[in-house]
C-alpha positions, 0 to 999 in steps of 0.5 A: 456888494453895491452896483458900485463895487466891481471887484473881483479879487480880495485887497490886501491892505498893504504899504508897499513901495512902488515906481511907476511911469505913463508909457503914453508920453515919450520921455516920461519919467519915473515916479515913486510912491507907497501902495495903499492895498493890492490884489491880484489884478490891481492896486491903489496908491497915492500921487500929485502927479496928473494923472487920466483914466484909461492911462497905461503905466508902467509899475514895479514893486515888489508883491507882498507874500500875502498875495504871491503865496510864496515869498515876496517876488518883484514884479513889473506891471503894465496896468490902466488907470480905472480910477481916479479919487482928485484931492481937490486941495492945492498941491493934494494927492489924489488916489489912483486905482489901476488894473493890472493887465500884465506882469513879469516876476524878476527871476536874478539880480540882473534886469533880467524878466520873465513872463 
């Protein structure tokens, strides 16, 4: 493992739909994009939006079976932003690594989350 690489968790290279806000900015609205990998603690996804280190967001998607052990659940997380690969072409995407903090399983139909 180099000095570089701090991770903990296996990733699981998977292309999950996810929607994610900044909770930092009032009014903010909510993005869509498609998870490159995910593990336990973070994830990794592509956008044009500008986002900064240290950013917290709110993400949901739904945990693939890979990762969960059981069968997919969706969740919502509180995650940081804790990486940032810039596209430097106009219009580009660039890659977003976060560590989730938190999150919650989504236990009905309802809006209803648990911790």
């Amino acid at each position: 493992m180099s000095s570089n690489e701090r991770r903990i968790d296996t990733r699981v290279n998977v292309r999950v739909p996810l929607r994610f806000r900044a909770l930092n900015i009032v009014n903010s609205t909510e993005q869509t994009a498609e998870s490159e990998n995910i593990s336990q603690r973070g994830l990794y996804f592509e956008t044009a939006i500008p986002l900064k280190v240290g950013m917290p967001l709110e993400v949901s998607l739904r945990m693939p079976q890979e990762l969960s052990g059981k069968s997919s659940a969706d969740v919502r997380c509180v995650a940081r932003v804790v990486h940032i690969r810039p596209n430097l072409q106009a219009g580009g995407k660039s890659g977003i690594g976060l560590h989730i903090e938190r999150y919650e399983a989504k236990v009905s139909a309802g809006e209803r989350w648990t911790s």
